[in-house]
C-alpha positions, 0 to 999 in steps of 0.5 A, a space after each residue: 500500500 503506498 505510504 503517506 506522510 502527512 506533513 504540517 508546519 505550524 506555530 503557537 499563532 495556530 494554537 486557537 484551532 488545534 484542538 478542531 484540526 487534530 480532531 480532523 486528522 484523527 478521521 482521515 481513513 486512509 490506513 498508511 499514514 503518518 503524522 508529523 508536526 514541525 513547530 517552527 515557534 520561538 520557544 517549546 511550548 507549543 510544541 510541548 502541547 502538540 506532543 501532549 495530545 499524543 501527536 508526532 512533532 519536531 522543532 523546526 527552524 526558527 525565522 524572523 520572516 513567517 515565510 521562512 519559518 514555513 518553508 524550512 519546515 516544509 523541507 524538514 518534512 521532506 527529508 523525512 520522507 525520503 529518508 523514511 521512504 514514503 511515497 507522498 507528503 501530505 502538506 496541510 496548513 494547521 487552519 485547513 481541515 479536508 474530507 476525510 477520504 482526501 487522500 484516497 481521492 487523491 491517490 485515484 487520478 494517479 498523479 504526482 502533484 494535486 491540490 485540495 480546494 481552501 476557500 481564502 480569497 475575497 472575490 466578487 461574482 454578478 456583484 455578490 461578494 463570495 470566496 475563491 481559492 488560490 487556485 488558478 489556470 494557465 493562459 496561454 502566452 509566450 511569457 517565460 512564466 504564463 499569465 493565470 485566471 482563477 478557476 471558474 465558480 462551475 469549475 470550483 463545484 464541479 468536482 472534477 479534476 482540471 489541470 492548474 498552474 498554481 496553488 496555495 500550499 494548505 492542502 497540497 498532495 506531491 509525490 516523493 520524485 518530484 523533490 529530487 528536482 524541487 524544494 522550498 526556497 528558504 530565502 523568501 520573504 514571501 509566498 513559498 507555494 508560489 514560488 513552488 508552483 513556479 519551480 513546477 512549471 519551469 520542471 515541467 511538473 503538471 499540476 492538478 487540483 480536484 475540486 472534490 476535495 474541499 476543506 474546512 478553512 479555520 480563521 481567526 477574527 473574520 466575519 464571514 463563512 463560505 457555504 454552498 457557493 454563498 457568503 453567509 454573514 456570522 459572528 464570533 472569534 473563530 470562523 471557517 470558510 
């Protein structure tokens, strides 16, 4: 059976939805899995509490730069992988929750690098304010790098699996060939899974989202929740999207 490492990095800015995420992982049915947490947070608290719920963590590197602290986490994550010769990383952000099958879902297209569906940007469709993910296809062009378009609103629910140029990095689903050719970049300042998508592209990579797999998203401070394709208006401390 191939063997999946589930892979998040986090940090104590997390703590507010680790009991609802850790609980989601406990219903992911997939059989051959393994769990690790990387905290790249400044002191061991946090990583003392991860562990104290019976949960696999690890101290990653700590960075002034958020962007840095997630991309050395992510290339810890890898090198356990292809030490521990596991056959895909499971990368999944501490806020995002996905169906419990998504890795069986995943597994069945038979591709070496897939993304899940984590609604997080503010859009406008007939006038009406709803969310998008950060999923975008190619638009053919003779740019060194393509320019992108956000999937459609029919392509997000239609379950399907399309080819993308480009994707967030809170549910992302790659194979352990690909990082003989692609890693982190450690030295950004900002968005680490772009720069990956790019790194992709520029290898050759395809890359594929289904859009089946849609996650819960946990955010903090936000007074808003995506439902059924509606901005449904709600209140309190901790939504999801």
């Amino acid at each position: 059976m191939i063997k999946v490492l589930i892979g998040i990095p986090t940090s104590f800015h997390k703590e507010y939805c680790l009991k609802e995420f850790t609980n989601g992982l406990k219903k992911l049915t997939y059989p051959k899995k393994e769990i690790l947490f990387v905290d790249n947070s400044k002191e061991d608290t946090y990583l003392k509490k991860i562990r104290s719920l019976g949960f696999n963590a690890i101290k990653g590197l700590y960075f002034d730069s958020p962007v840095q602290r997630i991309s050395a986490s992510r290339n810890k994550i890898i090198e356990k992988a292809i030490k521990e010769d596991f056959d895909y990383i499971f990368f999944l952000d501490q806020d995002t929750i996905p169906p419990e099958d998504s890795i069986e879902r995943f597994l069945k297209h038979n591709k070496k690098a897939l993304c899940g569906i984590c609604f997080s940007r503010r859009a406008f469709v007939a006038g009406k304010p709803i969310f998008t993910p950060n999923v975008y296809k190619v638009i053919l062009s003779d740019k060194e790098l393509p320019d992108m378009k956000e999937l459609t609103h029919e392509e997000i629910f239609s379950n399907e699996l399309h080819e993308v140029v480009s994707c967030g990095g809170a549910c992302i689903f790659i194979h352990k060939d690909i990082f003989k050719k692609v890693r982190f970049k450690e030295d950004l300042k900002q968005f680490e899974d772009r720069w990956f998508c790019i790194d992709l592209y520029k290898n050759k990579i395809p890359l594929f989202c289904d859009t089946s797999i849609k996650c819960k998203h946990l955010v903090l401070n936000r007074t808003h929740s995506w439902k059924e394709g509606q901005l449904i208006e709600i209140k309190g401390e901790t939504k999801s999207i």
